[in-house]
N, C-alpha and C positions, 0 to 999 in steps of 0.2 A: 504494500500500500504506500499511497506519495504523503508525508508529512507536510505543511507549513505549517507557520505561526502566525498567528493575525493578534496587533497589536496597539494599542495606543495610548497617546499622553496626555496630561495636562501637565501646563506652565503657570508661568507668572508674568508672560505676557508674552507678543508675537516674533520676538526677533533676538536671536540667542545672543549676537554678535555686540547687543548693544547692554548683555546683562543679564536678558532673561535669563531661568532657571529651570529645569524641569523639576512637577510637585509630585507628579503621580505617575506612574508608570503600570500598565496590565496586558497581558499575554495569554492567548488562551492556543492550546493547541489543536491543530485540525488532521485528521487523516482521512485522505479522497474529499478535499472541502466539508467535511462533518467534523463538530466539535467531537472532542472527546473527554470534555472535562477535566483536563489536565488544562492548570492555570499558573500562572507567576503574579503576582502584585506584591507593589511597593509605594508607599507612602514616604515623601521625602522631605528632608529640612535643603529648604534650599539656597540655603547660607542667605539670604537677604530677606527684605519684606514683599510680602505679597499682595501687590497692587489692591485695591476695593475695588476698579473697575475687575478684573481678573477675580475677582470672587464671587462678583456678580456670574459670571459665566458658569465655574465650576463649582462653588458653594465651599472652598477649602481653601479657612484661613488662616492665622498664620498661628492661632490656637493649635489648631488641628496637627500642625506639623512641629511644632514643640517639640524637643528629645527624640525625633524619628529619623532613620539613619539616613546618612548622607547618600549619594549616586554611586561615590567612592566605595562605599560599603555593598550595594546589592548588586555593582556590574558583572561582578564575573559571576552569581547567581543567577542574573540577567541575560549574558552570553551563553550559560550552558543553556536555559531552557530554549533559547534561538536554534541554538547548534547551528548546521550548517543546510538549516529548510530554507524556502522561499518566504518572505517576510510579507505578510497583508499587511496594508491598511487605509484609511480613508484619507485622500488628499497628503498620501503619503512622503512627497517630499517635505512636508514641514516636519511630521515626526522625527524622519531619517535626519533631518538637519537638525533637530534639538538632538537628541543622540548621540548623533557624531561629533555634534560641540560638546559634551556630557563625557563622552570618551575622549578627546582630544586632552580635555582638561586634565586627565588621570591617568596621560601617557599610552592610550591604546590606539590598535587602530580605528577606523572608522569602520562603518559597514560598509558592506560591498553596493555598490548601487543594481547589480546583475542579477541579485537576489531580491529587487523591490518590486510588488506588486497592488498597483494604486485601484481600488476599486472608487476610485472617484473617475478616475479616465475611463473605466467598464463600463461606469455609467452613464458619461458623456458621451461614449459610442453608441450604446443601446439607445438613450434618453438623447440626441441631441435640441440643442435649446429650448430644455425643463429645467427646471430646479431640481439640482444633484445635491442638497445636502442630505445626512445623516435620516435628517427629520423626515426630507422629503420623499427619500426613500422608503424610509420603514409603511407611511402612509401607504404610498404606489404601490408596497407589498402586501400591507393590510398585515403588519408585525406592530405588538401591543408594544405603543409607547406610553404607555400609563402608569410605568413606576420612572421614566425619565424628568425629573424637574430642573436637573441641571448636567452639565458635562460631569457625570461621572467615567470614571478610565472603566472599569471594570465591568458596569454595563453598558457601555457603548461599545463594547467588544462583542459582546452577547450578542445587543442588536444588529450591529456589522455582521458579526456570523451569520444572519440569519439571511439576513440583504445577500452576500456574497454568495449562497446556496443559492438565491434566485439568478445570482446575476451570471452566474458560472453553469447555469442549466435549470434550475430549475426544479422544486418536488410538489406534491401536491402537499395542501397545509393540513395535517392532523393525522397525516399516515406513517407511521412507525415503517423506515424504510429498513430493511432485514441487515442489511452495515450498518446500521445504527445500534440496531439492538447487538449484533455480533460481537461491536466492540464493546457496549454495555457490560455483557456477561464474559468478555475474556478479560476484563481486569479481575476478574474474579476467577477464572477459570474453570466458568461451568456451563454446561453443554445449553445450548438457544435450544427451546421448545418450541416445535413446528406444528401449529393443526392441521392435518390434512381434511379437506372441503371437498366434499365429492360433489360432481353436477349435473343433476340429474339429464336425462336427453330424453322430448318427447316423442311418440312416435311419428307425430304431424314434422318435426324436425329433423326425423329420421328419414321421411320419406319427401323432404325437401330436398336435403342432401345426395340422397340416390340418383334424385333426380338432377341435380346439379351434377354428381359425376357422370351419369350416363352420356351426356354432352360435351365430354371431355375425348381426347382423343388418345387412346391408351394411357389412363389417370395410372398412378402411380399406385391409386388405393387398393387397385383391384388385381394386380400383380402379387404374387406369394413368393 
């Protein structure tokens, strides 16, 4: 199976160059574009103050990040949960660009740009001139944004996963797809229960059928 990670931030404001800091950081892992509930988060101190306009956005101030470790502390907890999969995220060069100012800072490399995958451009191929945000997606998709009141990292990963299933192909909403539950039960290592559904065939169905092969020109059905 193909792993990525689909991931994103909050800051303290838009432009790393000039000071911003990353506050929050969440990673959730995907295999064949389905979560799998393996997640990373981190809550950070980001050495300065945290704007009040930038709180208004994400709701975390600078209460919140009191005593909570620095970038320098969760990055290389950080880089293993990445490893070396293809990286989601939405309008994903400002992530990658906080990040790799995040790691510049503390002597690493940066990410690889090869490995970035912007499900904000997916959307602007699918969706051209609509509204691609976040919000305007989950709508389009008809994905419950009803516990979102502000940029949180951790579920806006959620809901990005949800988006990114759509926008990557596609599943019907409320159907437990058989990879889903697979992986469900192999963290656990026990065996997926299957109902078999017999269907019944009437005999009005039966003698549509015949009659459809009969029309056929040496069908394949009728060969032993």
């Amino acid at each position: 199976m193909s792993r990525s990670v689909l991931f994103d931030t909050e800051t303290t404001g838009f432009e790393p160059l000039t000071g911003d800091r990353v506050i929050e950081i969440a990673a959730i892992e995907l295999f064949n574009d389905l979560p799998t509930g393996a997640q990373f988060y981190a809550l950070l101190d980001p050495e300065r103050d945290i704007p009040s306009d930038s709180t208004r956005v994400h709701g975390i101030t600078n209460a919140h990040v009191e005593g909570k470790p620095k970038f320098a502390d969760v990055a290389d907890a950080m880089l293993e949960f990445f490893g070396d999969a293809p990286l989601v995220a939405h309008n994903a060069p400002f992530d990658f660009g906080f990040i790799d100012h995040e790691l510049t800072r503390i002597g690493k490399p940066k990410l690889d740009r090869g490995r970035m995958i912007d499900t904000l451009v997916l959307a602007k191929a699918r969706f051209p001139g609509m509204p691609n945000s976040l919000d305007a997606l989950c709508r389009r998709f008809e994905v419950d944004l009803s516990a979102r009141s502000t940029h949180n990292a951790l579920l806006d990963c959620k809901l990005l996963a949800e988006v990114y299933v759509e926008l990557t192909g596609g599943r019907q909403r409320g159907l437990i797809l058989e990879t889903e539950q697979a992986l469900a039960f192999a963290q656990y290592d026990a065996p997926v229960d299957r109902v078999v559904r017999v269907i019944e065939v009437s005999e009005a169905q039966k003698a549509a059928h015949a009659a459809f092969v009969a029309k056929l020109k040496e069908p394949v059905w009728l060969k032993e």
